[in-house]
C-alpha positions in Angstrom: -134.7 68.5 62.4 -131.0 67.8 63.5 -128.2 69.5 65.4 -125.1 69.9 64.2 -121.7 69.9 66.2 -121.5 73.5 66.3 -125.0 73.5 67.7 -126.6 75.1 64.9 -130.2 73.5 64.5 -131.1 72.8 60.9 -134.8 72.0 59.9 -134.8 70.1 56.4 -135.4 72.7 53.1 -134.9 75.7 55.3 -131.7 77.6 56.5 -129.9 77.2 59.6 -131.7 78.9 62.4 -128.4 80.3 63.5 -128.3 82.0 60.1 -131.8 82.9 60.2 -131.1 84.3 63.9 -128.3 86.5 62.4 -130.5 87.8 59.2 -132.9 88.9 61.1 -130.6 90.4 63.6 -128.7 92.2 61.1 -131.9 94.1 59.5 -133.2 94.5 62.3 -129.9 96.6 63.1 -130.4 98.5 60.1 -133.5 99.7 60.5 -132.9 100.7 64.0 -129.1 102.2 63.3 -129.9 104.0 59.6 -131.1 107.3 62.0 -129.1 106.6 64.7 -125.5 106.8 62.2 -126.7 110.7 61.2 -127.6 111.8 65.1 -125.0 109.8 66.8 -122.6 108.6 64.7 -120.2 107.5 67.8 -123.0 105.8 69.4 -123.8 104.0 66.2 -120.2 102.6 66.3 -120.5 101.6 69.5 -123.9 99.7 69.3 -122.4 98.0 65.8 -119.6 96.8 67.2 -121.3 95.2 70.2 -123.9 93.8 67.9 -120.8 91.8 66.0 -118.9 90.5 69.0 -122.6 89.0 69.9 -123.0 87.3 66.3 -119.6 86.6 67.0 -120.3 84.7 70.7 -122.8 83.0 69.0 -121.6 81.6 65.7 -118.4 80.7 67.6 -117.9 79.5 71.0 -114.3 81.2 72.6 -115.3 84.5 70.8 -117.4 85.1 74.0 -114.4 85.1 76.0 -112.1 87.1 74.1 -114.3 89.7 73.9 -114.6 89.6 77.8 -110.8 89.9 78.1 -109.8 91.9 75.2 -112.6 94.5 74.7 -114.2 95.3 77.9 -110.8 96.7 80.0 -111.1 99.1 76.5 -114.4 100.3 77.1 -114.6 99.7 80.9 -114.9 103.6 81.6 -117.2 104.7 79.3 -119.8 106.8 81.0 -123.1 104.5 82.3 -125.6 106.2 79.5 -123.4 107.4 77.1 -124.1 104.8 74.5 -127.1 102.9 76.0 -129.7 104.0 78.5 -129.2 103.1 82.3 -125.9 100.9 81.3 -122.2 101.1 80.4 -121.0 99.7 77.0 -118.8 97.0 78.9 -122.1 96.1 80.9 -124.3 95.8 77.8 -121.2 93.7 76.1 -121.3 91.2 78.6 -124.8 90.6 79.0 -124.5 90.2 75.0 -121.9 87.6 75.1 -123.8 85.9 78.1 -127.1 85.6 76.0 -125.1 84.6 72.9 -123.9 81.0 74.6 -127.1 81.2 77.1 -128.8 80.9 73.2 -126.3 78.5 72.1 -126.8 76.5 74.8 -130.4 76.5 74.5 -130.2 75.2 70.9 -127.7 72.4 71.6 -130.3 71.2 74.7 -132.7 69.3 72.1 -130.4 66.2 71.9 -127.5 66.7 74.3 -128.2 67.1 77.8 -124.5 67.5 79.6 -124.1 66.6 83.2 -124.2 70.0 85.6 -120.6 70.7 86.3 -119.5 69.5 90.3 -119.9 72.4 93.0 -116.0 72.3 93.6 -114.7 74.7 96.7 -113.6 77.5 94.1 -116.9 77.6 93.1 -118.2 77.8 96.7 -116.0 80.4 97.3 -117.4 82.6 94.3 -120.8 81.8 94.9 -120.8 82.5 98.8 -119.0 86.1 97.7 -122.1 86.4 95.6 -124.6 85.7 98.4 -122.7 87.7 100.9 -121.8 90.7 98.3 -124.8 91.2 96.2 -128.1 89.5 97.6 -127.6 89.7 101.5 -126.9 93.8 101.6 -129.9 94.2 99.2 -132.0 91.8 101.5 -131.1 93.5 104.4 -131.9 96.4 103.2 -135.7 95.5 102.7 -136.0 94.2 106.0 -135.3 97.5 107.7 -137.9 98.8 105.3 -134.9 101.3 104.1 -135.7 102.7 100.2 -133.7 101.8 97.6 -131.5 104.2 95.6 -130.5 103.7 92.1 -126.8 103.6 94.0 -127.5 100.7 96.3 -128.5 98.7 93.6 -125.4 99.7 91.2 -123.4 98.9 93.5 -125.4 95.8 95.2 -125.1 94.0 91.6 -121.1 94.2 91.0 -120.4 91.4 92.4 -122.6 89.1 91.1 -121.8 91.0 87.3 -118.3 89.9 88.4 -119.4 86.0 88.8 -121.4 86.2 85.3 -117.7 87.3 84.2 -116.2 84.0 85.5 -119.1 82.1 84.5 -119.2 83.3 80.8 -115.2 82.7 80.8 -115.0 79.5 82.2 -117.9 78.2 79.8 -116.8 79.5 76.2 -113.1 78.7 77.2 -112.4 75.1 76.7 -109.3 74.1 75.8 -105.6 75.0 76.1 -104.9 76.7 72.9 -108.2 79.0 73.8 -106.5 79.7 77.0 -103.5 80.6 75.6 -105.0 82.9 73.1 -106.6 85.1 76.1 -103.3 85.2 77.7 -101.7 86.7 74.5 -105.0 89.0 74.2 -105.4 90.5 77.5 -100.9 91.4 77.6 -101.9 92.7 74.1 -104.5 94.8 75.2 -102.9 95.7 78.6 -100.0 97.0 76.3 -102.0 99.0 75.0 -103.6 100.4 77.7 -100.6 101.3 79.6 -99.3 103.1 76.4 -102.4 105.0 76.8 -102.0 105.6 80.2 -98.1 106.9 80.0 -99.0 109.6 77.6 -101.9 110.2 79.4 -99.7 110.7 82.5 -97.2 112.7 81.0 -99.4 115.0 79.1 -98.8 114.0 75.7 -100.1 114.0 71.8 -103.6 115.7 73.5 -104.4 112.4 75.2 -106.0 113.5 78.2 -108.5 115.5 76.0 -108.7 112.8 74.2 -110.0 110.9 77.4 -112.5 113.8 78.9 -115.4 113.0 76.2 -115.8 109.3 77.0 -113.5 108.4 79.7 -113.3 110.8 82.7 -112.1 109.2 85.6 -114.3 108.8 88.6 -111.8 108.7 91.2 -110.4 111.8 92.7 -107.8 112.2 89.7 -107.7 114.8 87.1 -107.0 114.1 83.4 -104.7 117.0 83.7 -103.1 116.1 87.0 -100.2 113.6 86.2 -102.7 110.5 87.3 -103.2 108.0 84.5 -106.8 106.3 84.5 -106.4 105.4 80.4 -109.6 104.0 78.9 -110.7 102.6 82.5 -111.7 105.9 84.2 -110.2 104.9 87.4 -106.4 105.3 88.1 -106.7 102.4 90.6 -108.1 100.0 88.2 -105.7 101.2 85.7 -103.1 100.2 88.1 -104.6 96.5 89.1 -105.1 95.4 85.3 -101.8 96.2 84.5 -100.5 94.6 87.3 -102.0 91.7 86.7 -101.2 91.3 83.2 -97.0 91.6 85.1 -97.9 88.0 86.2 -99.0 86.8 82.9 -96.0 88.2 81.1 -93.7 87.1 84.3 -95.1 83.6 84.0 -94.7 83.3 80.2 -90.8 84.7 80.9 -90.2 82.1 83.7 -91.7 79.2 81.2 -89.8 80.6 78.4 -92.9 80.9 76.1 -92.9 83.4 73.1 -90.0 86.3 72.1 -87.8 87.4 75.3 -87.9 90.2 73.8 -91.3 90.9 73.5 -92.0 89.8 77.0 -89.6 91.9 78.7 -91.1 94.6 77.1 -94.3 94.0 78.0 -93.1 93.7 81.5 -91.7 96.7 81.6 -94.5 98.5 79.9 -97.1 97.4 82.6 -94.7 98.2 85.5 -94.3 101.8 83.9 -97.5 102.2 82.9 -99.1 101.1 86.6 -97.0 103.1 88.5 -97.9 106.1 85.9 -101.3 106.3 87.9 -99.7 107.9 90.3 -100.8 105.7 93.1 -98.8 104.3 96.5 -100.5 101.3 96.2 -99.7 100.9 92.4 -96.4 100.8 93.8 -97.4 98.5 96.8 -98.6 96.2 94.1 -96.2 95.8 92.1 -93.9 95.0 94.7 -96.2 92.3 95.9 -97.1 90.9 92.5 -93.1 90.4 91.7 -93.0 88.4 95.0 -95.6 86.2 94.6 -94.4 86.0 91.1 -90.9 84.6 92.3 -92.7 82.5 95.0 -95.0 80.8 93.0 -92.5 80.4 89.9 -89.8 79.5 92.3 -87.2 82.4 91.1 -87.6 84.5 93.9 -84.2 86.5 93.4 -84.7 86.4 89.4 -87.8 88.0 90.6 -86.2 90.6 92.9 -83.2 91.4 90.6 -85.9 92.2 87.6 -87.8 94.8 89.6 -84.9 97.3 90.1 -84.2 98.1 86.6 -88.0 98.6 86.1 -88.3 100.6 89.2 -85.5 102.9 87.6 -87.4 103.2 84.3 -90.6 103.6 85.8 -88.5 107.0 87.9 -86.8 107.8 84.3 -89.9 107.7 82.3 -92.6 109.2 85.4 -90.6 111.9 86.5 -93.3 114.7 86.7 -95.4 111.9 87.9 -93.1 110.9 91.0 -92.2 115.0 91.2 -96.0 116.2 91.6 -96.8 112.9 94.0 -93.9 113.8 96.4 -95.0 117.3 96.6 -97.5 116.2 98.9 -95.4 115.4 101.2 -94.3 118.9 101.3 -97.2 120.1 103.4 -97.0 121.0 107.4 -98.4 117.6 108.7 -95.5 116.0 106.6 -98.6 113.6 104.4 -100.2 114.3 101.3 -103.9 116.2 101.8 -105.5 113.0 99.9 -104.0 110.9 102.7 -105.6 113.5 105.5 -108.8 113.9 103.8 -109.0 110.3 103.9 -108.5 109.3 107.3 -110.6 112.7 108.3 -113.5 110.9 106.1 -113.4 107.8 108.0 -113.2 109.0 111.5 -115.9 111.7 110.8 -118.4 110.1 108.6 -117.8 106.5 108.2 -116.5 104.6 110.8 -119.1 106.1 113.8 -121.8 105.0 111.5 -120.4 101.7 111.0 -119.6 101.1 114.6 -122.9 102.5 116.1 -125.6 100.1 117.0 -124.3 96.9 115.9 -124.0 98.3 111.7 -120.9 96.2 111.5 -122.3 92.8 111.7 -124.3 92.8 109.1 -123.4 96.2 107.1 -125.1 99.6 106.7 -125.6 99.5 103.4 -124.5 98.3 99.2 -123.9 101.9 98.7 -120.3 102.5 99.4 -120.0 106.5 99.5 -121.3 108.5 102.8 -123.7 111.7 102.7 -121.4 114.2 104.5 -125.2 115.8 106.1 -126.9 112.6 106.3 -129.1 113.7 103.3 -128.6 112.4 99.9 -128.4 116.0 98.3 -125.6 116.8 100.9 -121.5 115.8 99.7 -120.6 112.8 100.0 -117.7 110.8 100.5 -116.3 106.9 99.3 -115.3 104.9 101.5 -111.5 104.9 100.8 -110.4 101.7 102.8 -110.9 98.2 101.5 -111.9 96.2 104.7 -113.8 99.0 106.1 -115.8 98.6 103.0 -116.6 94.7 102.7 -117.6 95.6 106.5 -120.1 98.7 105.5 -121.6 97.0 102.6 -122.0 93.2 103.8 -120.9 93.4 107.7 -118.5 90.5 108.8 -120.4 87.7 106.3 -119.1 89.8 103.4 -115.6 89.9 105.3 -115.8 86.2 105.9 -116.3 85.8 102.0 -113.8 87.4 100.7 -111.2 86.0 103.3 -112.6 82.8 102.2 -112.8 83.5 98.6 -108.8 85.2 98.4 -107.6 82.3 100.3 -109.3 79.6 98.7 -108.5 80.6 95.0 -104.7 81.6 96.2 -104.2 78.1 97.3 -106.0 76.6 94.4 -104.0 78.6 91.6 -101.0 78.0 93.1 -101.7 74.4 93.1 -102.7 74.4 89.6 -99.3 76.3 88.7 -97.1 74.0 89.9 -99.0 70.8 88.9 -99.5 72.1 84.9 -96.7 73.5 82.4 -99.5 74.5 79.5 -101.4 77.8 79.0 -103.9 76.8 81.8 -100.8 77.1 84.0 -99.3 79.8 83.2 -103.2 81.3 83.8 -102.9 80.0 87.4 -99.8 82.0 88.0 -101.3 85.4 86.9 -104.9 84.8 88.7 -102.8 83.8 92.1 -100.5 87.3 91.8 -103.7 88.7 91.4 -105.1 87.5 94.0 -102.3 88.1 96.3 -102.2 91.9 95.5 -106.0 91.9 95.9 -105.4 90.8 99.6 -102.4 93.0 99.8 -103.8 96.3 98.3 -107.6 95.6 100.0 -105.7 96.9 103.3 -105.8 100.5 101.2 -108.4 101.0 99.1 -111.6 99.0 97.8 -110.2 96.8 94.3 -112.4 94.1 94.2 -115.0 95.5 92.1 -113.0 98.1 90.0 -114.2 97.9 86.4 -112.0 96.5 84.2 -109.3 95.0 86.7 -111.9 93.0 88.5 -113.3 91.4 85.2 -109.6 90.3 84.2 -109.7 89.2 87.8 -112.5 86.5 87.5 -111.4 85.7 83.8 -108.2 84.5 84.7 -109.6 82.6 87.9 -111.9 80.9 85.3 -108.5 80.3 82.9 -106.8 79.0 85.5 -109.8 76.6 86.4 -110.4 75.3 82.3 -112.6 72.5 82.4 -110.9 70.0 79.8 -107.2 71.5 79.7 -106.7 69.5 76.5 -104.9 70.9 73.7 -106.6 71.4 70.5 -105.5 68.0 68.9 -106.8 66.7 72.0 -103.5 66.1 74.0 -103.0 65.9 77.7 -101.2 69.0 78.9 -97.5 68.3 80.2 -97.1 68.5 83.9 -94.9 67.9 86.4 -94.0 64.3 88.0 -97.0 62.6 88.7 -96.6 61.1 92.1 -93.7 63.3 93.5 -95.1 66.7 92.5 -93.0 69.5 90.2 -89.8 70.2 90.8 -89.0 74.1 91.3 -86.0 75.5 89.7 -84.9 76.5 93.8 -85.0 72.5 94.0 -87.8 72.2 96.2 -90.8 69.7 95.1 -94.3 70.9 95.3 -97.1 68.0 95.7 
């Protein structure tokens, strides 16, 4: 028996058992899909599709992480159940492309047995989010001998789900050319989703019907009500992945990579298409994403000067958008209802709770939506403030965390982007606007763990943290001065 490069083990006057793996996968399919294609023929595409990206994860390496970044923000708001039981498609992909390079892995173990990767202070940072996020509320939950609801767990698990993300990322990415074909995926698919979203918005070509069978927001929004959500079912996410895919496209414009053209359209597609969800803190964020843009790329008044003519497209294009969202502030109190009904929600149901006996130090609970009658058969209300949140599911250690975890990673990727001019760079400058709106827009509304804008999140934390960062002809990435630091184009040298 010997193993290959590719890690395919071959046993001598038999086939690969990679390719025996994927025959018997692939009748296995069959027999299971032949009924399945007459009943449920969308289902059936669904569960064939995911059953390729996997063959795909496994035969070759990077596949696993372009499917994390270019399929999952397309199907991260399909209902949990509508394809498979108990799970959402997205969820079900990445546990797919996880067990695809967990197998790979396990083939390649016979003969090479690679050193463990350093516990480096990003990593710290993730994993202590992980401990304070998902295991601590569920421990602490046991140990007051509460029960467990099917929400509490849900929602106990993101977290960690959002780790595997980065994990699965940083493993099947390796070099620079893989990085940069992620970047160019995710802009490509976040062009496409805020196409989606505009006519969505705007009530166009029966897109929001479209939506309703598959993709029915779970915020407060309406299909029908001049809120895009697109193919994530959440306006707010909508809004994040978009804007986070600005500070990929700003970064390739400010490095001069790829068609001017091409980028400033993309640019001004996402700003459009984020502030089509009709949210304040779309528009929040993309104000703080084009300053940390210019801070961190060191054109600060490029930056500036770019976001007016988008702001006017964005009030060109979104005019029944920005029309319906300032009728709000029509009503007697002089605020939006959804702004009322949300600080009513907190005074009345959440923040008592919180505060009472001591809940605040180590939370109340991973379920982040309050019974209105204390019973869970009563209404209930989510908890529509970011920091109250991280307080009611994990107390102040879950607070600590993510102050931790934001600040850590915002120093790191901004490091990273002024130290390397390759793809891995140009990574660095999109995870660290990211992370800067996450901090910004946490003040509002939970983000963190939005589907779909969270998972490009962690994948471009683990872009921006590559392992090798060599070319694919093996070539040391260009960077800036070795021993003085990069020079900015304001003329101040970073170390």
């Amino acid at each position: 028996m010997t193993l290959t490069m590719a890690g395919a083990v071959r046993v001598k006057g038999s086939a690969p058992a990679g390719a025996r793996f994927v025959s018997l996968a692939v009748v296995l399919g069959a027999v299971v899909l032949g009924p399945l294609v007459i009943r449920q023929p969308v289902v059936a595409g669904v569960l064939v599709l995911t059953a390729l990206l996997t063959v795909a994860a496994f035969v070759h390496r990077p596949a696993a992480g372009y499917v994390v970044v270019g399929v999952i923000p397309l199907i991260a708001g399909m209902h949990r159940g509508s394809a498979l039981p108990l799970v959402r498609p997205s969820e079900a992909l990445l546990l797919l492309a996880g067990g695809a390079l967990l197998a790979r892995r396990l083939l390649a173990a016979a003969s090479d047995k690679p050193s463990p990767a350093p516990m480096t202070t990003p990593h710290a940072s993730i994993l202590f989010l992980v401990v304070a996020g998902s295991l601590l509320p569920l421990l602490w939950l046991l140990a007051r001998g509460r029960p467990f609801t099917e929400d509490d767990v849900l929602y106990g698990v993101q977290v960690a789900k959002f780790a595997a993300v980065y994990l699965i990322v940083r493993v099947s990415i390796q070099s620079d050319d893989e990085v940069r074909r992620c970047c160019l995926i995710s802009m490509a698919v976040g062009a496409a989703i805020a196409v989606i979203g505009i006519l969505q918005a705007l009530n166009l070509l029966s897109v929001p019907s479209l939506l309703e069978a598959h993709f029915k927001p779970t915020d407060e929004a309406a299909l029908d009500a001049n809120r895009a959500s697109s193919t994530l079912g959440h306006s707010f996410a909508m809004a994040d992945l978009l804007v986070f895919n600005l500070g990929l496209a700003g970064a390739w414009l400010a490095r001069k990579r790829g068609r001017r053209s091409f980028l400033l359209t993309a640019t001004a597609l996402f700003a459009v298409g984020a502030l089509a969800s009709g949210k304040f803190s779309a528009a929040l964020a993309l104000v703080v994403a084009v300053a940390a843009l210019g801070s961190v790329t060191g054109y600060t008044k490029r930056a500036a000067l770019g976001l007016v003519p988008l702001v006017l497209l964005a009030a060109l294009v979104l005019r029944p958008v920005i029309a319906a969202r300032l009728q709000g502030f029509r009503s007697p109190e002089g605020l939006p209802d959804s702004w009322l009904g949300r600080l009513h929600n907190l005074e009345t149901f959440v923040w008592p709770r919180l505060f009472s006996n001591f809940n605040w130090v180590l939370g109340v609970r991973p379920s982040a939506k309050v019974a209105e009658g204390g019973r869970p058969s009563s209404p209930f209300h989510y908890i529509e403030s970011g920091y109250t949140w991280l307080l009611w599911v994990g107390g102040v250690p879950l607070l600590l965390a993510f102050v931790v975890f934001v600040y850590v990673n915002i120093r790191g990727t901004r490091r990273i982007a002024h130290a390397r001019s390759d793809a891995t760079g140009d990574a660095a400058i999109a995870a660290h606007v990211a992370l800067v709106v996450l901090g910004a827009v946490t003040w509002l509304d939970p983000h963190m763990t939005l589907r779909g804008s969270g998972d490009l999140l962690f994948a471009l934390l683990a872009l921006a943290y590559t392992a090798t960062g060599r070319t694919s002809r093996g070539e040391r990435p260009r960077a800036g001065p070795a021993a003085g630091g990069e020079l900015l184009p304001s003329g101040r040298r970073v170390v």
